[in-house]
Backbone as a printed PyTorch tensor [residue, N CA C, xyz], in Angstrom:
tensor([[[ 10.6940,  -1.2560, -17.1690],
         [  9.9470,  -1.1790, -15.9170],
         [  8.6580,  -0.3640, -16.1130]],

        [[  8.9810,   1.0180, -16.7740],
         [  7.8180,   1.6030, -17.5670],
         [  6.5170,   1.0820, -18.0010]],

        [[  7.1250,  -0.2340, -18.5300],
         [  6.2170,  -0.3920, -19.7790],
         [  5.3190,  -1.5010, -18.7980]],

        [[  5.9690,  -2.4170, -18.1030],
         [  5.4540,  -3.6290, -17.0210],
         [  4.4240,  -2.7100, -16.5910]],

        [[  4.8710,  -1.7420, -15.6120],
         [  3.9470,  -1.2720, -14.9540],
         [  2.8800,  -0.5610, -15.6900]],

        [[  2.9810,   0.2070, -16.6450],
         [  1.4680,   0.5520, -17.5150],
         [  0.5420,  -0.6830, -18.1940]],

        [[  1.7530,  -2.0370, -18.2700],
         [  0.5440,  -3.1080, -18.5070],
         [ -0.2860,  -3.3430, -17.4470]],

        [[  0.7510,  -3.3800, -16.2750],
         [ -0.1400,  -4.1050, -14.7020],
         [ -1.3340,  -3.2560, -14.3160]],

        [[ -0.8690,  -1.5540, -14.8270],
         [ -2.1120,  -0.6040, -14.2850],
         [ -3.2200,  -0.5650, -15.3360]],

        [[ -3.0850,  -1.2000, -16.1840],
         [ -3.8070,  -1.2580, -17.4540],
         [ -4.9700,  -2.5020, -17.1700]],

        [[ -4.1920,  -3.5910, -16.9770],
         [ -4.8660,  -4.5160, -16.9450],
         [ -5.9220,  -4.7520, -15.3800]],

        [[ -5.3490,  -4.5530, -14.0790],
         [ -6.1740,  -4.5790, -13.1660],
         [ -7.6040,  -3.4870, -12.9750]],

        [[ -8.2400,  -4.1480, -12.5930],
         [ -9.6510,  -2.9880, -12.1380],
         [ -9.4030,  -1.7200, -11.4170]],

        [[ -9.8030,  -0.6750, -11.6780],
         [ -9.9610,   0.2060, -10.9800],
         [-10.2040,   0.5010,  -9.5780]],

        [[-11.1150,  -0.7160,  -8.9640],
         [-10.8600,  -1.2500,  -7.8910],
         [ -9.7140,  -0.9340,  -7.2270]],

        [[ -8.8490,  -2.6400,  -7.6170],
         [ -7.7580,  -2.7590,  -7.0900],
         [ -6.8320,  -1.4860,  -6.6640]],

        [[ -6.2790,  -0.7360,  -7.9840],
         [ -6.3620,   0.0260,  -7.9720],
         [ -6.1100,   1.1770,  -6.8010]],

        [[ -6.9750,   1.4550,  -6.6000],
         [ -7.9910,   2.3030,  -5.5280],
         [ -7.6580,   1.2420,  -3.9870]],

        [[ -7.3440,   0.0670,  -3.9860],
         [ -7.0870,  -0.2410,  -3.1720],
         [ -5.6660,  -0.2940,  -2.4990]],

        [[ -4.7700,   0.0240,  -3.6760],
         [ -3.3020,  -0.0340,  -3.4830],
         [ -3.1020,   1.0500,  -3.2880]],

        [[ -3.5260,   2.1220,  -3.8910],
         [ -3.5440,   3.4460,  -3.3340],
         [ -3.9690,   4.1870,  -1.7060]],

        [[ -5.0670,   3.4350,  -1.5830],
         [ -5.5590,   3.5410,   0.2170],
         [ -4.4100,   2.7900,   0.7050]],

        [[ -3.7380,   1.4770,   0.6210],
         [ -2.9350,   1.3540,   1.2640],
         [ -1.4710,   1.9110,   1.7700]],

        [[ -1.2910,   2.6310,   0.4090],
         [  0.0140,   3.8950,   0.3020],
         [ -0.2110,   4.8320,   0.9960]],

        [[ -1.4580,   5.2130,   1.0290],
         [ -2.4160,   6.4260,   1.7390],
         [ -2.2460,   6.1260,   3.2440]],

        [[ -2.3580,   5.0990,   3.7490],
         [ -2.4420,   4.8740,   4.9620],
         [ -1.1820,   4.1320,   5.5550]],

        [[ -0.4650,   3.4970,   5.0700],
         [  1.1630,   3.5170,   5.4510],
         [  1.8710,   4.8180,   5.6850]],

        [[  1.8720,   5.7240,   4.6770],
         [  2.3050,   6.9140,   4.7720],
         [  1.7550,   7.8530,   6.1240]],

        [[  0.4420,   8.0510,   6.3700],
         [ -0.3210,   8.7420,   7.0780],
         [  0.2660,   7.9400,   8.5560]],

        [[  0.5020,   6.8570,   8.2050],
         [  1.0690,   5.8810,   9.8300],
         [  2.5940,   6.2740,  10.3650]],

        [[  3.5780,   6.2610,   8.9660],
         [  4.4750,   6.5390,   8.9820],
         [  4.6970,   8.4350,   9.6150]],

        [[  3.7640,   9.1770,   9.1470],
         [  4.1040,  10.1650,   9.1690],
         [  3.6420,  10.8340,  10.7580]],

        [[  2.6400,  10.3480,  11.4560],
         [  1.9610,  10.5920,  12.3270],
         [  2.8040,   9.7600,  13.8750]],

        [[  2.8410,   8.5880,  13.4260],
         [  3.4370,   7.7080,  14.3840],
         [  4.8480,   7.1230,  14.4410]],

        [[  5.1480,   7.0500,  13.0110],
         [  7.3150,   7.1110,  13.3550],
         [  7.1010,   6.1400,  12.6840]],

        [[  7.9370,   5.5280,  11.7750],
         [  8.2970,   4.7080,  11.1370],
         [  8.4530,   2.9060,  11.8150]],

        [[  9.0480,   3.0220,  12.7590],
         [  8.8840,   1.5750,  13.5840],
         [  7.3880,   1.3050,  14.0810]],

        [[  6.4980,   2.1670,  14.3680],
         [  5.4870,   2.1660,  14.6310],
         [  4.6030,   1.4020,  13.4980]],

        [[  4.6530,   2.1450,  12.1660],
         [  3.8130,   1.6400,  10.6220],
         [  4.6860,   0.2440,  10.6470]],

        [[  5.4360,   0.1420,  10.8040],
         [  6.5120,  -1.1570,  10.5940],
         [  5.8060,  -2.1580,  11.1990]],

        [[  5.5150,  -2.1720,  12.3190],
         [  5.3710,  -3.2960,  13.4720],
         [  3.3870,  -3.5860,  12.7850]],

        [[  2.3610,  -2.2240,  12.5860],
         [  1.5970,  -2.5370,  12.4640],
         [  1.1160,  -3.2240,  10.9940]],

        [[  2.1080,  -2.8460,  10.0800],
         [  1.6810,  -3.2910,   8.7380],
         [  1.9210,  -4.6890,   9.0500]],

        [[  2.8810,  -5.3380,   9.8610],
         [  3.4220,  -6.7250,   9.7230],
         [  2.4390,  -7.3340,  10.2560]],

        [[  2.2630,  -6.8770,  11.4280],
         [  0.5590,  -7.2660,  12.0740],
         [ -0.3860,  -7.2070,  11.0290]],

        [[ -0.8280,  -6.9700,  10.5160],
         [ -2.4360,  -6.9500,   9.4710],
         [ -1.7510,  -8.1150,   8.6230]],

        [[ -0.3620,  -7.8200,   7.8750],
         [  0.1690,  -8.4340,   6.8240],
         [ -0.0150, -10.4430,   7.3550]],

        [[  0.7410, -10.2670,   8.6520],
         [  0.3170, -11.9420,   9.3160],
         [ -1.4420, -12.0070,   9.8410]],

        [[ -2.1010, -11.2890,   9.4910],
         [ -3.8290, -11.6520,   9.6240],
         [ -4.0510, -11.1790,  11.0170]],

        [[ -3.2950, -10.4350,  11.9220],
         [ -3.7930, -10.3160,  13.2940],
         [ -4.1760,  -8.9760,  13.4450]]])
């Protein structure tokens, strides 16, 4: 699993990256601020495009 994941972080841009990280960043910050069913309902929302 180690090794997958140092290829996957290896191989994508720094970018990306940086983008999966803001998203951890901001699930968490949702989760932590607003309750867990709350980040739930809104990630699914963005996740279906609305």
């Amino acid at each position: 699993m180690k090794k997958a994941w140092k290829r996957f972080t290896s191989q994508r841009s720094p970018w990306i990256k940086l983008f999966f990280v803001a998203c951890a960043v901001r699930v968490i910050y949702d989760w932590y601020f607003f309750g867990f069913d709350y980040a739930f309902r809104a990630s699914t929302i963005a996740a279906a495009g609305g």
